[in-house]
C-alpha positions as CSV (number, residue, x, y, z in Angstrom):
1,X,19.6,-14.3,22.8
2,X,15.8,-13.5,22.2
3,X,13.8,-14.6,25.0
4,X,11.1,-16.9,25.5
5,X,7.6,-16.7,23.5
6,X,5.9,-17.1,27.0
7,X,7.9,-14.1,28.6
8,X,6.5,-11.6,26.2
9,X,3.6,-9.9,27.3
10,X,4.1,-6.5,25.6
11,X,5.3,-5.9,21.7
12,X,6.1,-2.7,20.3
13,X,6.4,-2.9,16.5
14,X,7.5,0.1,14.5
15,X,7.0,1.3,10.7
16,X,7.0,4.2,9.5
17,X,5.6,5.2,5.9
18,X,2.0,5.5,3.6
19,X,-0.8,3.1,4.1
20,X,0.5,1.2,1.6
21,X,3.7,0.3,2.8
22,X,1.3,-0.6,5.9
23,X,-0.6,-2.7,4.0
24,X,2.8,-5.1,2.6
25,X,4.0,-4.8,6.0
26,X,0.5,-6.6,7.7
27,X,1.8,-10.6,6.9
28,X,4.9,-9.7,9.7
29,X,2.6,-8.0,11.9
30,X,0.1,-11.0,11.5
31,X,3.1,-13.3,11.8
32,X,3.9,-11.5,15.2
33,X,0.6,-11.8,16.6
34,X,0.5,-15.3,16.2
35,X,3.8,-15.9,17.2
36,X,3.4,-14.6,20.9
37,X,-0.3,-15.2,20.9
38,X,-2.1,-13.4,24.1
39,X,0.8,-10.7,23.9
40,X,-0.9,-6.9,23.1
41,X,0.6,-5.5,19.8
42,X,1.5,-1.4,20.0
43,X,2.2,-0.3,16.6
44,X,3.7,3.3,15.7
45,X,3.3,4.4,12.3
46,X,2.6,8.1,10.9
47,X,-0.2,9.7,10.7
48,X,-1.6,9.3,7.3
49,X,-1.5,5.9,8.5
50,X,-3.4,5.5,11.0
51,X,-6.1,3.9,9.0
52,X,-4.2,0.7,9.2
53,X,-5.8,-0.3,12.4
54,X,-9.4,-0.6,11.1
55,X,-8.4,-2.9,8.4
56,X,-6.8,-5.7,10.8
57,X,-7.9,-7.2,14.3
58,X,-4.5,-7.8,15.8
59,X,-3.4,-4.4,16.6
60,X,-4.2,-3.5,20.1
61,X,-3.1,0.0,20.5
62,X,-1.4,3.0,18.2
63,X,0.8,5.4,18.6
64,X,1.0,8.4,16.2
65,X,3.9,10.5,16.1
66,X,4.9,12.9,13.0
67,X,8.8,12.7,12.4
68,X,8.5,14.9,9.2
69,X,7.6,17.8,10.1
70,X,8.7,20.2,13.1
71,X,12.0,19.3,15.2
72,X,12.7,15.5,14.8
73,X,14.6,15.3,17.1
74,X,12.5,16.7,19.9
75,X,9.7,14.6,18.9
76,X,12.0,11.9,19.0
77,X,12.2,12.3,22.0
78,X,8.9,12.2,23.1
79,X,8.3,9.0,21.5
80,X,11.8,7.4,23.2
81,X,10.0,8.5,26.8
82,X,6.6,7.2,25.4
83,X,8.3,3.8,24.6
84,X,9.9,3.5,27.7
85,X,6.9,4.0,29.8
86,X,5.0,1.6,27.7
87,X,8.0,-1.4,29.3
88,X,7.7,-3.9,25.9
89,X,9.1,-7.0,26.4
90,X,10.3,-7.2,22.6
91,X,10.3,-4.3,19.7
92,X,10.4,-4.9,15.9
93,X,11.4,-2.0,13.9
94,X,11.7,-1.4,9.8
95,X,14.4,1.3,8.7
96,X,17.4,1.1,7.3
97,X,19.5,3.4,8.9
98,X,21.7,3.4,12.5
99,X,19.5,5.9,13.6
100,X,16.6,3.5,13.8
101,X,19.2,0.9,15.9
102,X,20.1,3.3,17.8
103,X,16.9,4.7,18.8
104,X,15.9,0.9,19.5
105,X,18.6,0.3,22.0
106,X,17.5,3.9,23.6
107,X,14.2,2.5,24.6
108,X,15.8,0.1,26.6
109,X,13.7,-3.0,25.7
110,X,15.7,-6.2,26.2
111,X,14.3,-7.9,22.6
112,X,14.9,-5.5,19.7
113,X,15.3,-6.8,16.3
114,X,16.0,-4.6,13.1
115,X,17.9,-4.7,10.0
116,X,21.5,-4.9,9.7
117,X,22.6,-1.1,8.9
118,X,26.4,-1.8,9.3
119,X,28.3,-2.7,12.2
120,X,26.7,-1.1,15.3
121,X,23.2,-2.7,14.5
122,X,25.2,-5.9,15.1
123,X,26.3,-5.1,18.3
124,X,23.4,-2.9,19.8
125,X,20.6,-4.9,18.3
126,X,19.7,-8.3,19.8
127,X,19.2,-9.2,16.3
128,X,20.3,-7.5,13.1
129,X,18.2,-9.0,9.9
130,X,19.8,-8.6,6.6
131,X,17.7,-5.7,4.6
132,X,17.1,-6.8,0.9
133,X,15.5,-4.6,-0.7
134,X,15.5,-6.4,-4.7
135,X,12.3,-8.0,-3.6
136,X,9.0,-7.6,-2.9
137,X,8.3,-5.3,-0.4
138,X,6.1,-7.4,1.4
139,X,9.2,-10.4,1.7
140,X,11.4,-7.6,2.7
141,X,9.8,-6.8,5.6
142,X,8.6,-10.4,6.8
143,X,12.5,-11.2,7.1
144,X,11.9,-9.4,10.3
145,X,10.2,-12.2,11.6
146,X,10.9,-15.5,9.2
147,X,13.5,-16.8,11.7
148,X,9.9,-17.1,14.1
149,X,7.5,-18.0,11.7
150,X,9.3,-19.1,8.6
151,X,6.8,-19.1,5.3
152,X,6.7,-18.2,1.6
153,X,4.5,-17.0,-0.6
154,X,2.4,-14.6,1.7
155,X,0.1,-11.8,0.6
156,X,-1.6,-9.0,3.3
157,X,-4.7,-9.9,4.1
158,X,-7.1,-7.5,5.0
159,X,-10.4,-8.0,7.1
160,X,-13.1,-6.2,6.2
161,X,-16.9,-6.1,7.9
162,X,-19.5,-6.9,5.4
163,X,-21.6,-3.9,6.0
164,X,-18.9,-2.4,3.6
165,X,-19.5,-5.0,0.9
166,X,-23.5,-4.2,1.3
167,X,-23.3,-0.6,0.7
168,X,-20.8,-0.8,-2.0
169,X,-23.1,-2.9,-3.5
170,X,-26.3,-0.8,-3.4
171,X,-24.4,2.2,-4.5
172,X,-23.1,0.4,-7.5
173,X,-26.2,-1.7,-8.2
174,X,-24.8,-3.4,-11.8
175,X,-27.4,-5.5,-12.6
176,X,-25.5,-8.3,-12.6
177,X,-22.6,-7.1,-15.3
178,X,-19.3,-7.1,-14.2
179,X,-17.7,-4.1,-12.4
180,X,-14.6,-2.5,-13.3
181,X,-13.3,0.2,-10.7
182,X,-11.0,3.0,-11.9
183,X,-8.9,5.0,-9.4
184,X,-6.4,7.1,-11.3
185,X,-4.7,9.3,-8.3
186,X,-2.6,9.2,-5.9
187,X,-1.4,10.7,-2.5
188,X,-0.4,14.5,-2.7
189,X,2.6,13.8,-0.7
190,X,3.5,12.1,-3.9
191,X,2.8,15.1,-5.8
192,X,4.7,17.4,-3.5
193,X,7.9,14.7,-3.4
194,X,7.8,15.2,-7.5
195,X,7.2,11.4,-7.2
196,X,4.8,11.7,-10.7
197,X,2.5,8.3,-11.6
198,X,0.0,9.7,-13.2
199,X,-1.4,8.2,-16.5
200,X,-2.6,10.6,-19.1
201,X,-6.3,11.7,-18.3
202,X,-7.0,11.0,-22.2
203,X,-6.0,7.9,-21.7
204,X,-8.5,7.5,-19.0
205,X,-11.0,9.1,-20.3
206,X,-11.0,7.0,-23.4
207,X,-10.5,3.8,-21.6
208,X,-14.0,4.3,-19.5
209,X,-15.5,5.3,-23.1
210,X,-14.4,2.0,-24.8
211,X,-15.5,0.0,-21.5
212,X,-19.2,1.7,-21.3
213,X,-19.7,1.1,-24.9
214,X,-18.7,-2.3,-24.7
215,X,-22.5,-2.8,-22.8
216,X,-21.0,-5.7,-20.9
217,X,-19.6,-4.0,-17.7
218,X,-20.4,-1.5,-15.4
219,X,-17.4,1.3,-15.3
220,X,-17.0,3.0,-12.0
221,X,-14.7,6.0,-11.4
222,X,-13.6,6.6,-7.5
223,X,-11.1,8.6,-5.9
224,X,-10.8,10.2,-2.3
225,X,-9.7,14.1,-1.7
226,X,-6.6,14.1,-3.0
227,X,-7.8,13.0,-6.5
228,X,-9.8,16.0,-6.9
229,X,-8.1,17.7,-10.0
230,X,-7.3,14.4,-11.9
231,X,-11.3,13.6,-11.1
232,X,-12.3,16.9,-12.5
233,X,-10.3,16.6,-15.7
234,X,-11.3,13.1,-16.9
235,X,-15.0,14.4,-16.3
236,X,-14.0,17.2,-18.0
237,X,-13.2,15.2,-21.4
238,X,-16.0,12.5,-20.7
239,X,-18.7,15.4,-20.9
240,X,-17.5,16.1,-24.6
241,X,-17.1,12.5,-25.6
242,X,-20.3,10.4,-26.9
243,X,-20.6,6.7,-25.1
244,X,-22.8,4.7,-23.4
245,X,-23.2,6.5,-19.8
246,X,-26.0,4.1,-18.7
247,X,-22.5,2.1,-18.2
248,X,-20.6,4.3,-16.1
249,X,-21.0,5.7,-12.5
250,X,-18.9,8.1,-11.3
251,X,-18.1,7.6,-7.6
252,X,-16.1,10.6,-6.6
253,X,-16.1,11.6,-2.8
254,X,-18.5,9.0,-1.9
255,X,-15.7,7.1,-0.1
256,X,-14.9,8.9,3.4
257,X,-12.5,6.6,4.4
258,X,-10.8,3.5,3.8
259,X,-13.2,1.1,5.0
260,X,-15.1,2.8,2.3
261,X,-12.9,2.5,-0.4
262,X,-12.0,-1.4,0.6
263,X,-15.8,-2.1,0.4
264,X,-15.6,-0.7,-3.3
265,X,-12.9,-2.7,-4.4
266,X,-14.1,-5.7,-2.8
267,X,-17.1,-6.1,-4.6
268,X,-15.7,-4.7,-8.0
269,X,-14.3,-7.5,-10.4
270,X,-12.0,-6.2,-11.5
271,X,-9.9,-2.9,-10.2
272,X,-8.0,-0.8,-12.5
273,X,-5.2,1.9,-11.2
274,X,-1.9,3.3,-11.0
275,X,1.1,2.5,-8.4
276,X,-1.2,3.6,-5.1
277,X,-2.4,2.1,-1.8
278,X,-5.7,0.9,-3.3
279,X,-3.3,-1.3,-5.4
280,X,-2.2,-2.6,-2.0
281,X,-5.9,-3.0,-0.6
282,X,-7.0,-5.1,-3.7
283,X,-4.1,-7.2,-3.0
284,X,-5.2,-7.4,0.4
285,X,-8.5,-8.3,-0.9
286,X,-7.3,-10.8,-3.5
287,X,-8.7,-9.0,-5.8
288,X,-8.5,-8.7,-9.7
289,X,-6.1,-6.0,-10.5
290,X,-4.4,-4.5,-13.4
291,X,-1.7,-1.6,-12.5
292,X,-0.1,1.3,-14.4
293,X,3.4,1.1,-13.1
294,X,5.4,4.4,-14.8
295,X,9.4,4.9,-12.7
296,X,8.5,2.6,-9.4
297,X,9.1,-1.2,-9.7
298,X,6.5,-3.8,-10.6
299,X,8.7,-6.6,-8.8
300,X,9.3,-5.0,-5.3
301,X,5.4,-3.5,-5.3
302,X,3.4,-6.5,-6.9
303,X,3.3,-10.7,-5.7
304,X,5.3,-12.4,-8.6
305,X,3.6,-15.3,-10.4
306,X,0.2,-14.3,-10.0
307,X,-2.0,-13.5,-12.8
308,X,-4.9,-11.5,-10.6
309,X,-2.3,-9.1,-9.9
310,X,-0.7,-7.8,-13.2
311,X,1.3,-5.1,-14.1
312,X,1.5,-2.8,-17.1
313,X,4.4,-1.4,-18.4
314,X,5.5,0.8,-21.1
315,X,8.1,-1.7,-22.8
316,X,9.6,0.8,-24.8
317,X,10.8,2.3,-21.6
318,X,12.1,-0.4,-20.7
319,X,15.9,1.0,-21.0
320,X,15.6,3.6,-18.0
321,X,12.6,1.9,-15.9
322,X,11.9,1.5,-13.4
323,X,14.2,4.5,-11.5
324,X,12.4,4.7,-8.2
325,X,14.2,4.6,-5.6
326,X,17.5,2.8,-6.5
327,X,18.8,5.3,-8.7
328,X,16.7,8.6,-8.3
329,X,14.4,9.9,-5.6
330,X,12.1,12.5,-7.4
331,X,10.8,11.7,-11.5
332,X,12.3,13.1,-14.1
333,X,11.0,15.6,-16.3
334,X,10.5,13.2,-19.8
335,X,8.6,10.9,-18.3
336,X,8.2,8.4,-21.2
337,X,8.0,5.8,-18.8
338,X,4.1,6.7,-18.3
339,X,3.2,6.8,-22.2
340,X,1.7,3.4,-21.9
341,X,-1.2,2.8,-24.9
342,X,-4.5,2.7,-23.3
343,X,-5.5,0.0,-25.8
344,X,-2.8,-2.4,-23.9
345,X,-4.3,-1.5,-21.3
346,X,-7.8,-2.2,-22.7
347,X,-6.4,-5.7,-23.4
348,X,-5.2,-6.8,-20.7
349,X,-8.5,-5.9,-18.7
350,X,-10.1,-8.2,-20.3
351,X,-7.9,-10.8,-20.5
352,X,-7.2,-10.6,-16.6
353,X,-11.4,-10.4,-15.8
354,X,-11.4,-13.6,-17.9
């Protein structure tokens, strides 16, 4: 038996993972916050993302702690002392596995709800919340807390100052056309997981040709550090190809941090990308978006029934994708899934932006 909504002064929510998962998981930390309403929210995530925090007002405090590398178990731990310490009145954890219950009844807090990892979670959890996982990731996660604040249809929603929005905009300065922002990368612990989403950087390269010579939008290019070799090679072939570069503004490093980044999707039109956490942020903008989704699944990564957000797909693929994560955990080495025509692509910019 969960106890009262007035007894709980301290929450202690858990999720591991990349900003992005972060990002889907923000509705059930909203959804928490306004559920036990003066009660201070503690949320332990990893850190790579620890960026979460500037993008919502209802996290109180973080804890960092890095489970992937050194001994786990040690650090472990740590964090289990750390928690108990902190006395929470009530933890909410994502993870699928009995370590997670276990770890939750090991801090000792008398509320701790999870999802059901078999039988054990049942008895050791004060509730055990069926994981589904054929479903979008942000639904998946708010099951932790739809028995408290029952609602469909939510989105993240992110908050961002508008001293953002004003310097996006006077970087950009577009004259009043519509903006399109490209970001092709994504994280290099992708990369190093074999986790491959790249689109081709011809492709790319002659997508932000055709825009630019179109002379109705301005074409921005971003990225961060970790896009640094994909940035260099679509330069690389836009330095030999003849368009309109009066049209095009290449943005590469300006953004230092994801405040930054959210600023430039939020006053772009329109943003244009692969399966990464600036999908997520546009989402959490409600922004125009059109995605490249190559092995990962459209339906568990994008709102359904909503034509801002779209998807684009490879169709003749369609026989072995998506792959990630239900039946493989690393790419394979074909890859057809990511020969998507950049001319669909093309198309469906402009029919989204309009």
């Amino acid at each position: 038996m969960l106890s009262h909504k007035s007894e709980i002064k301290r929450v202690l929510v858990i999720n591991f993972g990349g900003i992005g998962d972060q990002i889907l998981f923000l509705p059930t930390l909203k959804a928490i916050k306004e559920t036990y309403g003066d009660a201070s929210i503690t949320f332990i995530t990893e850190p790579r993302s620890k960026s979460i925090k500037d993008l919502v007002s209802y996290i109180d405090e973080m804890i960092i702690c890095d489970l992937k590398t050194g001994n786990k178990y040690i650090k472990a731990l740590k964090l289990l002392f750390q928690i108990r310490k902190g006395k929470y009145d009530i933890v909410f954890s994502c993870g699928g596995s009995q370590f997670v219950s276990i770890l939750l009844f090991l801090t000792g807090i008398k509320n701790r709800i999870g999802y059901n990892s078999g039988k054990l979670s049942e008895v050791i959890l004060t509730k055990a919340v069926k994981l589904n996982k054929q479903q979008y990731a942000v639904d998946m996660y708010y099951d932790l807390v739809r028995h408290l604040k029952p609602d469909d249809n939510i989105l993240p929603e992110i908050e961002l100052d508008e001293e953002y929005e004003n310097q996006a905009r006077e970087i950009i300065s577009a004259n009043g056309k519509p903006v399109i922002l490209i970001h092709p990368g994504v994280s290099q612990l992708s990369i190093q997981k074999n986790i491959i989403k790249f689109w081709g950087v011809k492709s790319w390269s002659d997508l932000i040709v055709d825009l630019s010579n179109d002379n109705k939008y301005k074409v921005v290019l971003s990225g961060g550090p970790d896009d640094k070799d994909i940035i260099a090679k679509i330069e690389a072939e836009l330095n030999i190809a003849d368009f309109n570069k009066d049209n095009y503004l290449n943005l590469y490093g300006q953004t230092k941090n994801i405040l930054q980044l959210a600023g430039l999707i939020k006053v772009s039109d329109l943003l244009v990308c692969v399966d990464s956490a600036p999908m997520h942020i546009a989402v959490g903008l409600n922004k125009k978006l059109v995605s490249l989704f190559g092995p990962t699944d459209e339906k568990k990564l994008l709102p359904a029934n909503n034509n801002n957000f779209v998807a684009v797909i490879n169709k003749d693929s369609s026989n072995c994708r998506p792959c990630l994560w239900d039946k493989r955990q690393a790419s394979c080495e074909s890859l057809d899934c990511l020969n998507i025509n950049y001319l669909d692509v093309l198309q469906q910019i402009i029919s989204t932006l309009y």
